[in-house]
N, C-alpha and C positions, 0 to 999 in steps of 0.2 A: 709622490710614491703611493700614498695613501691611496690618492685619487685613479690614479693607474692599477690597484690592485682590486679594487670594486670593479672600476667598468670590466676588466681580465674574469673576476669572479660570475657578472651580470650576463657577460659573452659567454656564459658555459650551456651545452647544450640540454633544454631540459628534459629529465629532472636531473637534478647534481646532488639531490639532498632528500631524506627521507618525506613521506608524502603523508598530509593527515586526512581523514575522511569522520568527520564528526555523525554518531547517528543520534537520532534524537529520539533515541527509548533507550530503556533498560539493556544494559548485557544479556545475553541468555537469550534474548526472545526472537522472533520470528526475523524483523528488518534486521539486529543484530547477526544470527545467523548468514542471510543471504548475505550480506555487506560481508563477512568473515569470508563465507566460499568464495565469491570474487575478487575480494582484495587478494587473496592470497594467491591465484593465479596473474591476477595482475604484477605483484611485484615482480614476478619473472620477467613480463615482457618490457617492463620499467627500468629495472636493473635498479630500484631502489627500494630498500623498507616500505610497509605502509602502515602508518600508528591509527589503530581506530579509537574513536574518544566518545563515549556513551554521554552525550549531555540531555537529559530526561528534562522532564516538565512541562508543561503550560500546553499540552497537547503537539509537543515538538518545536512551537513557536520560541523556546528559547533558543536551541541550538540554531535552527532558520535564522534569528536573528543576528545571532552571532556570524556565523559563517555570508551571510550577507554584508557585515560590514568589514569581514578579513580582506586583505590584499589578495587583486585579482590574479595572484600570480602563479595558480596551477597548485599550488601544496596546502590549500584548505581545500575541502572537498564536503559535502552532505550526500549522505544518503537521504534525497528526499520519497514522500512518496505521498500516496490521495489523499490524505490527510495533512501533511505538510505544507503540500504546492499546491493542491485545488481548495479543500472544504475551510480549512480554516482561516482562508481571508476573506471567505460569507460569514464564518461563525467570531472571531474575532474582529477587535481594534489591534491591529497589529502597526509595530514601528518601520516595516518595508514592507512593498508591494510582494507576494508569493511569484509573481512571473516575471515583473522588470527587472527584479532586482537580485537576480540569478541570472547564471549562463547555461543551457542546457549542454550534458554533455553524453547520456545516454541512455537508454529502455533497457533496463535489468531482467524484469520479471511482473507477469502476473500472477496476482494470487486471490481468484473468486473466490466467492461466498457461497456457503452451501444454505440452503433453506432448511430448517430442522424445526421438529418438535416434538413437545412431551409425548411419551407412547400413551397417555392420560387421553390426548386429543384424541375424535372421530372422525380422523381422516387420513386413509389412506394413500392419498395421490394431492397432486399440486392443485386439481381441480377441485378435487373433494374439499379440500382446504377453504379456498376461496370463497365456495361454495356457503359453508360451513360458518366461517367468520360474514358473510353476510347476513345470512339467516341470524347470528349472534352479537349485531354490532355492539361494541364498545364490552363486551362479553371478556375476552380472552386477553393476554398483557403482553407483552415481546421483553425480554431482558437486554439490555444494552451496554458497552463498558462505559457508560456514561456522557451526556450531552455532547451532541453532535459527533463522536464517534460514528466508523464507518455504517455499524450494526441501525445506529440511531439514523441514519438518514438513508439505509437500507429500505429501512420499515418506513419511514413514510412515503419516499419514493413508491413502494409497494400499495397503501395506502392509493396513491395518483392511478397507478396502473391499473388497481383491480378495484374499487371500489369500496372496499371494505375499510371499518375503524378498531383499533384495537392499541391497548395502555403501553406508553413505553416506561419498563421498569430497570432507572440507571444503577450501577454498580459499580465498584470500583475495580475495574479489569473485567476479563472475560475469564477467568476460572471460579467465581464465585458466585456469576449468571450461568454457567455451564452449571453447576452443583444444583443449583436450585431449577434448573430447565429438568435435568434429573430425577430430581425428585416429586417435578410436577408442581411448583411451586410457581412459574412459570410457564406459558403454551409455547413460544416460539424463542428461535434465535436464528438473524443473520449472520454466521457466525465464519470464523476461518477455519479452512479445513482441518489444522494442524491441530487445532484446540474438541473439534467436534469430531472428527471420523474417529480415533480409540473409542467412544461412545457410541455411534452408530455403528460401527462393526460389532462391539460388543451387545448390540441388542437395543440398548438404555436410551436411544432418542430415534424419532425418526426422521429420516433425510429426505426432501423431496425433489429436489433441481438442485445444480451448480448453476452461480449468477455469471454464467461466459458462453460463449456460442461454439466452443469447445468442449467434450469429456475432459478430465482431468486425468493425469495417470494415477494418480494417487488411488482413485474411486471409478475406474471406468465403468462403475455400474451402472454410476446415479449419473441421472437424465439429465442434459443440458437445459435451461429455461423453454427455450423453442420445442424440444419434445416433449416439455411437459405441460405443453398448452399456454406459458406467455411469453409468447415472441419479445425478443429484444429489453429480457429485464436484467440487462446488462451491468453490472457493478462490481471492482476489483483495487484490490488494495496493491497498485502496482508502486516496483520497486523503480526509480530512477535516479542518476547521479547527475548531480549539478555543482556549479561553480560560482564565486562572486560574478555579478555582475562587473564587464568589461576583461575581461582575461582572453587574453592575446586568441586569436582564432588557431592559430599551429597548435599553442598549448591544447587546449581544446581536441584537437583531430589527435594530438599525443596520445592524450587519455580515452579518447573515442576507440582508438586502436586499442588501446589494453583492453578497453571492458568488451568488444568482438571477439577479442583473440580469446579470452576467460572464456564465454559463454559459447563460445566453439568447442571449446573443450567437455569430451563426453564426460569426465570426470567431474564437472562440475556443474555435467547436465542432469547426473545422475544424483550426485547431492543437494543438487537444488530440488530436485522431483521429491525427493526423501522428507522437504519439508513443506513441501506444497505448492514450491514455488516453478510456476512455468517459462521458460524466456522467451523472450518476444522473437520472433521471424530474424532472420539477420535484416531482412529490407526495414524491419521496423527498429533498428536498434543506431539509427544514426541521430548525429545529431539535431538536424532539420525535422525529423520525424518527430522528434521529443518538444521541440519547439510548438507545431503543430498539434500536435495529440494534448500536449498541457493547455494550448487556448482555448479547442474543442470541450478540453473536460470542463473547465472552468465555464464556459458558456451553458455546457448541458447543467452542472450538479448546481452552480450561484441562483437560480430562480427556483427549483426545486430545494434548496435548503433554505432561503429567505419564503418561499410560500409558505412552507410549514412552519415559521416562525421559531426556527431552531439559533439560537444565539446566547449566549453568556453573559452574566451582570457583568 
C-alpha cells in the first residue's frame, strides 16, 4: 500500500507542491527584487506557491552549491546570475562545476553597468576619460564591492580595451564605494544602475556610457558604449534561472513556460524597468539560448579574469 501510494504521489503532474528558488544574496537587493517580480507572476501559471530563500555568502557560491547538490526534481530552483554561473569558477576553488552541474532553465534579465565618476574628474565624455587616465597612468582608483565582483573585472576588462591603468579600491558592497565616489574619495565606478542613477540625476557623479548595445529605459539619455566611442565593451549582470543538474527535460520546458509567460507580462515589464532590470527578447529567453549564452560568457570573462590575476586566497 505504501508502495502504491508513492508511485500514485510520483505520477502527479508537476508541480503538485510548492516550489523553492534559493537567491544567493541578501533580501532587499537587486537579484532579490527581480527573482520576487517573477516568481510572483510565475506562481500563477504554476498553480503552486513559490518560497524564496535568500542564502547569502561566499560571493553566491554557497547557495550554487547547495541547490547543485538538491534533487533534480523541479522544486529547488537558483537564481543565478554573472557572478554565480560565469566569474566565479575563474575566481574560486569551488565544490561544482558553475555549468555542468546545473540545468539551464531561463534568461530573466539584463542589467548593464553604467561608467560613472567623481564630478572631481577632468572629463567630460567617455573619450575624454580615457584620454585622461592615459595621460595619468596609475593616477586615478575605481571603487569595487570587492575582489572579483562584477565592478572589479569591469575595470580591468576596461583596462584590456582602452589602455589605460588605474587602482582598484575594494569595499564591502557598493553603497559605501558610491559615498566615497561622491565625495571624490574615489575617480570611477562600474557600477549598477540602481545604486548610481539617484546620483547622477541628482548632479553628484558623472555618467558616461551604459555597458550594452542598448539605451536603457531607466537613463535613456546616457550613451550606449558604441556612441560613446568603445565599441563592444559589453558587460551585464544578467539575471537567469537554473536547476540541479539532470532534472527531467518536461520539468524544465514546465518552468521555461512560467518565466515566458512572467516576463510577457507588461506588469512585470514595467517593474522590472523600475529596477533597472531589462528582459531579454522572447527568442533569447529559452532554454537552449541560456545553455549557449552561459558557455559564450564563460569563454569570453575566464581569460580576461585569470589575465588580470583576479582570484581569492
Amino acid at each position: 500500500m505504501l508502495l502504491a501510494g508513492f508511485t500514485a504521489a510520483s505520477a502527479q503532474p508537476f508541480p503538485n507542491r510548492p516550489i523553492t528558488i534559493v537567491v544567493p544574496f541578501a533580501a532587499g537587493g537587486p537579484i532579490d527584487t527581480t527573482t520576487r517580480i517573477v516568481a510572483e507572476k510565475m506562481k500563477d501559471t504554476l498553480g503552486q506557491p513559490i518560497v524564496i530563500e535568500n542564502v547569502g555568502g561566499a560571493a553566491g557560491s554557497l547557495a550554487a552549491g547547495r541547490v547543485a547538490k538538491a534533487a533534480p526534481d523541479g522544486y529547488t530552483l537558483i537564481t543565478g546570475i554573472w557572478g554565480t554561473h560565469v566569474a566565479n569558477g575563474a575566481i574560486y576553488q569551488l565544490s561544482y562545476d558553475v555549468k555542468d552541474d546545473f540545468t539551464p532553465v531561463g534568461l530573466i534579465s539584463s542589467n548593464p553597468l553604467l561608467i560613472v565618476s567623481s564630478k572631481q574628474l577632468p572629463a567630460n565624455s567617455l573619450q575624454d576619460l580615457v584620454s585622461w587616465l592615459k595621460q595619468n597612468p596609475d593616477k586615478a582608483s575605481q571603487g569595487t564591492s570587492g575582489v572579483g565582483s562584477v565592478g572589479h573585472v569591469a575595470g580591468a576588462f576596461f583596462h584590456t580595451k582602452t589602455g589605460t591603468k588605474f587602482r582598484f579600491i575594494p569595499y564591502r558592497g557598493l553603497a559605501p564605494a558610491m559615498q566615497d565616489l561622491v565625495a571624490g574619495n574615489v575617480d570611477l565606478m562600474f557600477d549598477t544602475p540602481a545604486t548610481s542613477l539617484p546620483h547622477v540625476k541628482s548632479g553628484n557623479i558623472r555618467a558616461y556610457a551604459v555597458t550594452s548595445p542598448q539605451r536603457i529605459k531607466a537613463a535613456p539619455d546616457i550613451p550606449t558604449v558604441d556612441e560613446a566611442g568603445l565599441a563592444g565593451f559589453y558587460i551585464s549582470t544578467w539575471t537567469a534561472l537554473f536547476a540541479p543538474k539532470g532534472t527531467d527535460k518536461d520539468i524544465v520546458s514546465v518552468l521555461n513556460k512560467a518565466v515566458m509567460i512572467a516576463l510577457a507580462d507588461p506588469a512585470v515589464q514595467k517593474r522590472l524597468a523600475e529596477v533597472g532590470q531589462e528582459p531579454y527578447p522572447v527568442e533569447q529567453q529559452t532554454t537552449e539560448y541560456l545553455a549557449r549564452f552561459q558557455a559564450d560568457e564563460i569563454e569570453k570573462w575566464w581569460p580576461i579574469i585569470k589575465g588580470a590575476g583576479i582570484k581569492t586566497d
